[in-house]
PDB file of N, CA, C and O in Angstrom:
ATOM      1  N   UNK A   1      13.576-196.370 -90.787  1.00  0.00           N
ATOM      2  CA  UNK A   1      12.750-195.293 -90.286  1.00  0.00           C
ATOM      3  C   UNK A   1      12.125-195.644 -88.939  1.00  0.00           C
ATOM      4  O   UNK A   1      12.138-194.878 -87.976  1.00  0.00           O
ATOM      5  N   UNK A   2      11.496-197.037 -88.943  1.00  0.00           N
ATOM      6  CA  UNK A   2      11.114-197.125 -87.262  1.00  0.00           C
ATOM      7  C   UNK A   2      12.331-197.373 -86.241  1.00  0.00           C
ATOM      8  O   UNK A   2      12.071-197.128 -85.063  1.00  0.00           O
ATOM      9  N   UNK A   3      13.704-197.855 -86.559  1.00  0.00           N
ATOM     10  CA  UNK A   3      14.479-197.586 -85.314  1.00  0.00           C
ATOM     11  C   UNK A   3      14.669-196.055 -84.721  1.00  0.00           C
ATOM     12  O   UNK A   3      14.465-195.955 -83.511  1.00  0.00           O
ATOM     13  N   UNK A   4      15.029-194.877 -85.413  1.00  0.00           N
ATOM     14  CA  UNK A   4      15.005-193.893 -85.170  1.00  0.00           C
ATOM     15  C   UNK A   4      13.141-193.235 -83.625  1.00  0.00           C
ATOM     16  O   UNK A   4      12.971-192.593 -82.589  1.00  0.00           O
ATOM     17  N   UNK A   5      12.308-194.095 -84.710  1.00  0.00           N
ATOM     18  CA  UNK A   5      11.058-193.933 -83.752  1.00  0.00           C
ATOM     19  C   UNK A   5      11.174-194.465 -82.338  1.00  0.00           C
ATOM     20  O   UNK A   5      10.878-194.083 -81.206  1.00  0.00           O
ATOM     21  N   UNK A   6      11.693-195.439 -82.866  1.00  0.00           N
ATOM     22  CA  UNK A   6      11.978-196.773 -81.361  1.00  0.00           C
ATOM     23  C   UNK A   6      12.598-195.956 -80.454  1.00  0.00           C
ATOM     24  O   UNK A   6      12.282-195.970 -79.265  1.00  0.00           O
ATOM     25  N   UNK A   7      13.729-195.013 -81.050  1.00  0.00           N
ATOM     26  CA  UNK A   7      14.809-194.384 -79.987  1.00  0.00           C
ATOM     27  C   UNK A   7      13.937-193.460 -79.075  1.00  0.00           C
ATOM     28  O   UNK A   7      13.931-193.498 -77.845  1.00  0.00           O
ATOM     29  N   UNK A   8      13.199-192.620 -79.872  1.00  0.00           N
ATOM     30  CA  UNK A   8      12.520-191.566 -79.268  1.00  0.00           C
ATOM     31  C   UNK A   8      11.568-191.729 -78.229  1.00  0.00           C
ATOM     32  O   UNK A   8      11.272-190.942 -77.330  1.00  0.00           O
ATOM     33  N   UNK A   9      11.047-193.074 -78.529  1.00  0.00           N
ATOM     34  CA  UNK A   9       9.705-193.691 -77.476  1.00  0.00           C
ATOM     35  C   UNK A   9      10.602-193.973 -76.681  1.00  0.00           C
ATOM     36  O   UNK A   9      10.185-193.620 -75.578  1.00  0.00           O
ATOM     37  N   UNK A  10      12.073-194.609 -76.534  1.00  0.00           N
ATOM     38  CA  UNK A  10      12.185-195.133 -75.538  1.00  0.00           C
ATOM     39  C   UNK A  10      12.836-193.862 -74.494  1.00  0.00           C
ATOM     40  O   UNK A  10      12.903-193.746 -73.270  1.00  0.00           O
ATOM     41  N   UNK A  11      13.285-192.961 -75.704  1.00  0.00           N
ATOM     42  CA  UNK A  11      14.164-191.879 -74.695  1.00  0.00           C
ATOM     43  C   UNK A  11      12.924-191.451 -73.646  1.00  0.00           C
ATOM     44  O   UNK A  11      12.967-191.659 -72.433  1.00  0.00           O
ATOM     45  N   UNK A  12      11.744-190.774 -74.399  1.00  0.00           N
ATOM     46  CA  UNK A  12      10.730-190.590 -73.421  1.00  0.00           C
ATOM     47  C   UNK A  12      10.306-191.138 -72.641  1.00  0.00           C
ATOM     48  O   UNK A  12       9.939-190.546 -71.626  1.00  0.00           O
ATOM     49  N   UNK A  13      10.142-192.764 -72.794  1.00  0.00           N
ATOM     50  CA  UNK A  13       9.431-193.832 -71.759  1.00  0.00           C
ATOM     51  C   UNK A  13      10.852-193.495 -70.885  1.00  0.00           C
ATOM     52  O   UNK A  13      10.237-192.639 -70.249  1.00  0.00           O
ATOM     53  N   UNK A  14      12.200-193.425 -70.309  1.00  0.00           N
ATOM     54  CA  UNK A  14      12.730-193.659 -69.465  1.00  0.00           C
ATOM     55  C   UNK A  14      12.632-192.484 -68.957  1.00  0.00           C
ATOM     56  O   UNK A  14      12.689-192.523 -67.728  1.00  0.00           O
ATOM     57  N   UNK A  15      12.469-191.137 -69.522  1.00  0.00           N
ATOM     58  CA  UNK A  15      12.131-189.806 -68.932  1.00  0.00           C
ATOM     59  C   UNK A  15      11.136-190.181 -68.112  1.00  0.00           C
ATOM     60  O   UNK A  15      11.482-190.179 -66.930  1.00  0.00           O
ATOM     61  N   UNK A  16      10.139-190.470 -68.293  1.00  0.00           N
ATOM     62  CA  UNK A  16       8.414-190.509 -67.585  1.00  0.00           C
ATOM     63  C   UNK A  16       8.874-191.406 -66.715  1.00  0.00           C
ATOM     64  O   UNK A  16       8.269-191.189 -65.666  1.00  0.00           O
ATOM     65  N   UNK A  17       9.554-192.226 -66.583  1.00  0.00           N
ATOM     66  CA  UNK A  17       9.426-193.070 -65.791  1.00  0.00           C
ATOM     67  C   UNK A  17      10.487-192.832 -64.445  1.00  0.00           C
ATOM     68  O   UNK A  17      10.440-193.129 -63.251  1.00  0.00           O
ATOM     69  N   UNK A  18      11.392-192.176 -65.274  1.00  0.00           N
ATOM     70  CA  UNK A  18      12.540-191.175 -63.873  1.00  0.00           C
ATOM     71  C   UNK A  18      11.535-189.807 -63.242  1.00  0.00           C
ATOM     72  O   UNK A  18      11.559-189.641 -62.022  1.00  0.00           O
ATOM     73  N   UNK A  19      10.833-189.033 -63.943  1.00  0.00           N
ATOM     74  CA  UNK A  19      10.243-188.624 -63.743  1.00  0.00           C
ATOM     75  C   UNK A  19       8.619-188.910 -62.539  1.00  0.00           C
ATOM     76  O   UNK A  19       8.421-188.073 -61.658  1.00  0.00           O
ATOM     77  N   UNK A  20       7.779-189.952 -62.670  1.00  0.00           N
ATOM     78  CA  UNK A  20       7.328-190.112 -61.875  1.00  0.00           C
ATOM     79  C   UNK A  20       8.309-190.768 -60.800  1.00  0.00           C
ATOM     80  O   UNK A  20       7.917-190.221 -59.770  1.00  0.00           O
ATOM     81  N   UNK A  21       9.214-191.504 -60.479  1.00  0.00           N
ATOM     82  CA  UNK A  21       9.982-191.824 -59.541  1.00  0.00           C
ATOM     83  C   UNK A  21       9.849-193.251 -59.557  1.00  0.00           C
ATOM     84  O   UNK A  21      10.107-193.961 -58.585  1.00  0.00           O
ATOM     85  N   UNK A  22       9.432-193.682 -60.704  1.00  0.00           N
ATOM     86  CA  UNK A  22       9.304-194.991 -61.305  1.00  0.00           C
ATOM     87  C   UNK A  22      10.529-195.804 -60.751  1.00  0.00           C
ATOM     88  O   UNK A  22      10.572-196.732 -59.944  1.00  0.00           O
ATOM     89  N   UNK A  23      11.844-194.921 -61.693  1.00  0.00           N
ATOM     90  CA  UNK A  23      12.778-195.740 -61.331  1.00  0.00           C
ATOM     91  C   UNK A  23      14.494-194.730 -61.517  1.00  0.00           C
ATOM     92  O   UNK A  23      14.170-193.644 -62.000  1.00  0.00           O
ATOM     93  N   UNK A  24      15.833-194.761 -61.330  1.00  0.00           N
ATOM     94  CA  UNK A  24      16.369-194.051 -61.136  1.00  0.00           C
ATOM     95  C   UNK A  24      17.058-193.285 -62.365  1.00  0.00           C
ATOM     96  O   UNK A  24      16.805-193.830 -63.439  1.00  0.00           O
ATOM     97  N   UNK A  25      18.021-191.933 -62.472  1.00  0.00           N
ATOM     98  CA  UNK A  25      17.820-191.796 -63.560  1.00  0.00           C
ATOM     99  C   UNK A  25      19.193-192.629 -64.355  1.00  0.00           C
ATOM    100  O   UNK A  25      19.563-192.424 -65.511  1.00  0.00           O
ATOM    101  N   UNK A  26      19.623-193.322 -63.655  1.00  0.00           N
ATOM    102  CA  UNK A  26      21.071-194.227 -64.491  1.00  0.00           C
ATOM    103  C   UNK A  26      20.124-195.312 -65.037  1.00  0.00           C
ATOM    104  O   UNK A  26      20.275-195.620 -66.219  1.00  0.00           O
ATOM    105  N   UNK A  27      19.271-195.863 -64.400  1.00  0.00           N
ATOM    106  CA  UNK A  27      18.430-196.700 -64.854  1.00  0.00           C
ATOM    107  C   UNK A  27      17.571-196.603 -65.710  1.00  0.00           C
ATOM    108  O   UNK A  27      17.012-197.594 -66.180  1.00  0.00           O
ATOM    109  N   UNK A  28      17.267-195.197 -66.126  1.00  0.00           N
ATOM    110  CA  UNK A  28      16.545-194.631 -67.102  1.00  0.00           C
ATOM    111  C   UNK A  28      17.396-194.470 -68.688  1.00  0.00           C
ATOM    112  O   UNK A  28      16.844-194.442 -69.789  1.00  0.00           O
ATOM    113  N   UNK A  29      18.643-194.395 -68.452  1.00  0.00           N
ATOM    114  CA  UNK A  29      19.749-193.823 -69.137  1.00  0.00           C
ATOM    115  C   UNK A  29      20.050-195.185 -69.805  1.00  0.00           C
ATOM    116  O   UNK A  29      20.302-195.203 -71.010  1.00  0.00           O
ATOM    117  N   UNK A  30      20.035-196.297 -69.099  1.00  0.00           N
ATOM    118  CA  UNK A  30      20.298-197.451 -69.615  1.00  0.00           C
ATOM    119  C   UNK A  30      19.073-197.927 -70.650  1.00  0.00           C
ATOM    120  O   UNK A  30      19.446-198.219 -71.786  1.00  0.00           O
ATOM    121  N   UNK A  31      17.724-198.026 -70.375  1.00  0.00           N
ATOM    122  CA  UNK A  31      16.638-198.454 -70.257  1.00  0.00           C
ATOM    123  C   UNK A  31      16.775-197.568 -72.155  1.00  0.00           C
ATOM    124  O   UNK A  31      16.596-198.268 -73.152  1.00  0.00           O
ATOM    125  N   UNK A  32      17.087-196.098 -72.275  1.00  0.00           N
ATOM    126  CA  UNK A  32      17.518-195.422 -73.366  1.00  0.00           C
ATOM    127  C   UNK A  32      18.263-195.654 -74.188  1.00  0.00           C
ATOM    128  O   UNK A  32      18.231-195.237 -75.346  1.00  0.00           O
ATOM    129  N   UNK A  33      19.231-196.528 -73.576  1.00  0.00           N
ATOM    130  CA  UNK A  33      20.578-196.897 -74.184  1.00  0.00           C
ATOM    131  C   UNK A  33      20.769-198.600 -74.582  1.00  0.00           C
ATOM    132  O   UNK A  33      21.750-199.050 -75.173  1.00  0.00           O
ATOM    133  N   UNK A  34      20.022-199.110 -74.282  1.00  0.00           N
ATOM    134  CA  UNK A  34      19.747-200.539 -74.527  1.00  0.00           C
ATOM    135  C   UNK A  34      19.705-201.123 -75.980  1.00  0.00           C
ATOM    136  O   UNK A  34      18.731-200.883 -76.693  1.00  0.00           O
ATOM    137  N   UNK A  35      20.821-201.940 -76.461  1.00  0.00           N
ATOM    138  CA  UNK A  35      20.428-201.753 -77.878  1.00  0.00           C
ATOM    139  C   UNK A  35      18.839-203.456 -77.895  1.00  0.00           C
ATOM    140  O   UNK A  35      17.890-203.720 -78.634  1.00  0.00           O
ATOM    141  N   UNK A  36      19.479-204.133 -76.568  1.00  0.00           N
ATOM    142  CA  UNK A  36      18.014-205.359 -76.723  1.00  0.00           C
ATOM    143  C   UNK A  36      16.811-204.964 -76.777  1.00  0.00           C
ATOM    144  O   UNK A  36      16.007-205.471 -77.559  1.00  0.00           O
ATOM    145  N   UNK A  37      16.402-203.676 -75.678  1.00  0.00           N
ATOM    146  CA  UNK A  37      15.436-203.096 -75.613  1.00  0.00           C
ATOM    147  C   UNK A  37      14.670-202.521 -76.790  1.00  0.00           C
ATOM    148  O   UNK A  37      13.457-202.558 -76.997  1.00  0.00           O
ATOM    149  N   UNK A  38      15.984-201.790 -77.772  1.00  0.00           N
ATOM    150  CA  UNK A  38      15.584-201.156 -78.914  1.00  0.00           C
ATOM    151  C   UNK A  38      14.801-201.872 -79.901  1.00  0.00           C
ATOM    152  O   UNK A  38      13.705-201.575 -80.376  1.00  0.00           O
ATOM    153  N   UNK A  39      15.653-202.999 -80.157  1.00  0.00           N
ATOM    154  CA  UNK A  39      15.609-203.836 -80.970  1.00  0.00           C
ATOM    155  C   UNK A  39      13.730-204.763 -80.958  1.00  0.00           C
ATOM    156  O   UNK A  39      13.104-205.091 -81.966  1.00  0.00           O
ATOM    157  N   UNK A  40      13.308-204.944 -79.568  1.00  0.00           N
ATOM    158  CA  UNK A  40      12.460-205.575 -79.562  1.00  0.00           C
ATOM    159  C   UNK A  40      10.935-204.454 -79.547  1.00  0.00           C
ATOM    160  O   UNK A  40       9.725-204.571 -79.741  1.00  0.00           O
ATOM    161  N   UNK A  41      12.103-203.173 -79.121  1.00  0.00           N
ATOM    162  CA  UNK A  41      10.814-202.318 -79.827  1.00  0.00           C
ATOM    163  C   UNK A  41      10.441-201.753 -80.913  1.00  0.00           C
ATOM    164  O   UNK A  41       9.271-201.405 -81.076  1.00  0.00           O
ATOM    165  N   UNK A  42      11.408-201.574 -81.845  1.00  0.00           N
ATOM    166  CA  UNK A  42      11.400-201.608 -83.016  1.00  0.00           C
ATOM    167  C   UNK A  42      10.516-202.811 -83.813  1.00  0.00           C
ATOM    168  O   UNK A  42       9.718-202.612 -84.729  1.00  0.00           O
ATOM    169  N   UNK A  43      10.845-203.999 -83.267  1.00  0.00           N
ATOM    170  CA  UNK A  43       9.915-205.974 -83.997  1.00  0.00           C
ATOM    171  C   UNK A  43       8.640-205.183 -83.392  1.00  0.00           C
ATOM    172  O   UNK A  43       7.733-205.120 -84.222  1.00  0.00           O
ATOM    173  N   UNK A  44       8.334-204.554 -82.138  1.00  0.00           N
ATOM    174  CA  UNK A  44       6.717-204.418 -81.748  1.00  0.00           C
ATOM    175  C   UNK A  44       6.228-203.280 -82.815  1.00  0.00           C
ATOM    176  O   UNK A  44       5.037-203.244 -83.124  1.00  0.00           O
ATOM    177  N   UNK A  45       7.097-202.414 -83.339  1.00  0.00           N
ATOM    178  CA  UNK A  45       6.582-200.808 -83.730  1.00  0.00           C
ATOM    179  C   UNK A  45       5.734-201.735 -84.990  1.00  0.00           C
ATOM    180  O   UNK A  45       4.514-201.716 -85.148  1.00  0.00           O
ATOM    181  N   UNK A  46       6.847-202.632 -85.919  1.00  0.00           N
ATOM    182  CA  UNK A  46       6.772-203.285 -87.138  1.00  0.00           C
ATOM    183  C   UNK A  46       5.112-203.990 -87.072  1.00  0.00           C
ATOM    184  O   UNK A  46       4.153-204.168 -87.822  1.00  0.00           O
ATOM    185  N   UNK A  47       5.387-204.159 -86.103  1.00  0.00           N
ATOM    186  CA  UNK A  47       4.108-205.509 -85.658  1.00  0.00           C
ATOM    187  C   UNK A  47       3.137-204.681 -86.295  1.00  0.00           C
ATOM    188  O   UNK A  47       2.685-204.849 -87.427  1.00  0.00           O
ATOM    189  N   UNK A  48       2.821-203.697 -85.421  1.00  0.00           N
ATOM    190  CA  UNK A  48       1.540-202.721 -84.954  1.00  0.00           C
ATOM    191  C   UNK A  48       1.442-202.151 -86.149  1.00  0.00           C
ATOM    192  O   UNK A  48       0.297-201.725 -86.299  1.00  0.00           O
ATOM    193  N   UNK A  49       2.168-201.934 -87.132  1.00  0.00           N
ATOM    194  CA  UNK A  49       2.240-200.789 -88.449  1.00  0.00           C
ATOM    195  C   UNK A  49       1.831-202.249 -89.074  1.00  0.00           C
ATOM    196  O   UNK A  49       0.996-202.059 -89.958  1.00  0.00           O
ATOM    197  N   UNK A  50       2.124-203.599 -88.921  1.00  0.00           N
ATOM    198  CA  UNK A  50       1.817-204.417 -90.269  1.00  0.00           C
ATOM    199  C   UNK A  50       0.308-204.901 -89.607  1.00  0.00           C
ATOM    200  O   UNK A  50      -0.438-205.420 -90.438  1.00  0.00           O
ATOM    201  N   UNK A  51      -0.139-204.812 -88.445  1.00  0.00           N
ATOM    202  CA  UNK A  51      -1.327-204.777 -88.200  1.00  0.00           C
ATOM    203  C   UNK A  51      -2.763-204.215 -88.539  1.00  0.00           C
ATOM    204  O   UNK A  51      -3.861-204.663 -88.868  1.00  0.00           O
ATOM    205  N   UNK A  52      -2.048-202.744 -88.230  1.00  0.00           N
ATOM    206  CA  UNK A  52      -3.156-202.073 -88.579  1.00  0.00           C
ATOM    207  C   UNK A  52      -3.438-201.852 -90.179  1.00  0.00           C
ATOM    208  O   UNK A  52      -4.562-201.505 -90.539  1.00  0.00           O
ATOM    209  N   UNK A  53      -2.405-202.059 -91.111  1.00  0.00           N
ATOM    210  CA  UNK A  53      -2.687-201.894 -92.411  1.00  0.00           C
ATOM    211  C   UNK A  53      -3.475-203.006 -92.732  1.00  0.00           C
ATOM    212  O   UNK A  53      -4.469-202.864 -93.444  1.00  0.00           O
ATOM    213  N   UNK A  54      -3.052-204.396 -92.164  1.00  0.00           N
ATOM    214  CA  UNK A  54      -3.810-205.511 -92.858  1.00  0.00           C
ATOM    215  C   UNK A  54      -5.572-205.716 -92.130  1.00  0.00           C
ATOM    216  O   UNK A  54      -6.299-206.580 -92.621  1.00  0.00           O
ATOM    217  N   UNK A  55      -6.007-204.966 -91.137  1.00  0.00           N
ATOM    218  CA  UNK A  55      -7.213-204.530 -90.891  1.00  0.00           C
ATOM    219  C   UNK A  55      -7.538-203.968 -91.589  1.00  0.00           C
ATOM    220  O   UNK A  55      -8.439-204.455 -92.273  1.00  0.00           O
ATOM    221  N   UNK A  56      -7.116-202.720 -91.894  1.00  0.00           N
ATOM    222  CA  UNK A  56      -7.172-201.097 -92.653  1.00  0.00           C
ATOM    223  C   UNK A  56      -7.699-202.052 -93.778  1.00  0.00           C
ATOM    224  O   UNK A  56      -8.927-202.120 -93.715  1.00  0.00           O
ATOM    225  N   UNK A  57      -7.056-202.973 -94.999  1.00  0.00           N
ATOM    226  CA  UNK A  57      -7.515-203.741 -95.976  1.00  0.00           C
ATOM    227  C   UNK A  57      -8.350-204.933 -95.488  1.00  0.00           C
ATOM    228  O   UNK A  57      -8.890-205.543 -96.411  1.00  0.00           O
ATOM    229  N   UNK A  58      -8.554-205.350 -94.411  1.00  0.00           N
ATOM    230  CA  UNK A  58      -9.796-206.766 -93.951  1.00  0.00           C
ATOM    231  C   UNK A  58     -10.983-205.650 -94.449  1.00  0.00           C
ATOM    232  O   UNK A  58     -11.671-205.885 -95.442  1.00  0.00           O
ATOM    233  N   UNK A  59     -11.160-204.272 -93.554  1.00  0.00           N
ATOM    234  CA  UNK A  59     -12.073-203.104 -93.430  1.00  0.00           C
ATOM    235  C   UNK A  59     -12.448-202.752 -95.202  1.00  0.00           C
ATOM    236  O   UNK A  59     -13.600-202.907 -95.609  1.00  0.00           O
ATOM    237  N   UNK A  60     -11.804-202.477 -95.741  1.00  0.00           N
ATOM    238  CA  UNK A  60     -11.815-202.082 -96.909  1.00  0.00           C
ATOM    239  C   UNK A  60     -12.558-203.467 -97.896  1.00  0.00           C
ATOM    240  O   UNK A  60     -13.441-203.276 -98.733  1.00  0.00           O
ATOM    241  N   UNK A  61     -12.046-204.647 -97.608  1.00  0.00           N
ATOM    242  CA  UNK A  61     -12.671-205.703 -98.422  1.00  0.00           C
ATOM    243  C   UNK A  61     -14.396-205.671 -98.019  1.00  0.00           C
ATOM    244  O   UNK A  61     -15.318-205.755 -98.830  1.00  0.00           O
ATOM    245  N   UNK A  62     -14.516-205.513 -96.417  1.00  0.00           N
ATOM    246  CA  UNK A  62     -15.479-205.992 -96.208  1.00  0.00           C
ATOM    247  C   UNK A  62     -16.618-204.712 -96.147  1.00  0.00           C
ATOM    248  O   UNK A  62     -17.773-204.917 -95.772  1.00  0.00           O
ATOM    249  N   UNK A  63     -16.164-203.467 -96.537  1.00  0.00           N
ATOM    250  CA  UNK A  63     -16.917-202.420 -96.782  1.00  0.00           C
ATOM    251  C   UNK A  63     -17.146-202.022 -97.990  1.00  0.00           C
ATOM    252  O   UNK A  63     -17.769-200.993 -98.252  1.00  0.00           O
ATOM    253  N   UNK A  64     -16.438-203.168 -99.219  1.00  0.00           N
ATOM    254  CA  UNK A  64     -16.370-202.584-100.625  1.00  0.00           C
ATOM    255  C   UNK A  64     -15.392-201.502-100.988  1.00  0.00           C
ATOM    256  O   UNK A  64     -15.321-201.326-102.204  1.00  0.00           O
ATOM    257  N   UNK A  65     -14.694-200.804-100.329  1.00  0.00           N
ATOM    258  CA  UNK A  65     -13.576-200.109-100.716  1.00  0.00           C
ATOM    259  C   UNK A  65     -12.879-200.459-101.859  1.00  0.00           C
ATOM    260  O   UNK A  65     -12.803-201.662-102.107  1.00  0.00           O
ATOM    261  N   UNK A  66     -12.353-199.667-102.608  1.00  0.00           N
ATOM    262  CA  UNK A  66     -11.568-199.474-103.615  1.00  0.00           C
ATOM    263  C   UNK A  66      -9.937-199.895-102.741  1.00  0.00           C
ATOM    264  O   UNK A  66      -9.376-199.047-102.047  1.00  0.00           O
ATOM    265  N   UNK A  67      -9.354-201.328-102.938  1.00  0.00           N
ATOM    266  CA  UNK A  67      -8.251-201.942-102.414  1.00  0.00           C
ATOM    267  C   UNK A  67      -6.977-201.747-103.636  1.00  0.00           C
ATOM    268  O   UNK A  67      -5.854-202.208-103.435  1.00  0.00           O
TER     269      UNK A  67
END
């Protein structure tokens, strides 16, 4: 389920970025099409989702929440 996410952030991040004139649009197309790129954004998406849950439960221990 997060590679599919990964695709979409990245299709957009190379839009915005052809778009402001960041950078060109073959270079954008690649930047979309990258399976290294994907891949390491997908390990970051994972990161951030196993992050915020294990706060979400630090928060919950240390507020008395029902865990």
């Amino acid at each position: 389920m997060i590679a599919p996410i990964a695709r979409i952030i990245l299709r957009y991040g190379a839009a915005g970025l052809v778009t402001y004139g960041l950078t060109s649009a073959e270079m954008g197309r690649q930047i979309a099409a990258d399976p290294d790129i994907l891949n390491a954004l997908t390990i970051l998406i994972g990161a951030v989702i196993a992050a915020v849950t294990e706060t979400a439960y630090w928060l919950a221990k240390k507020l008395g929440w029902a865990t």
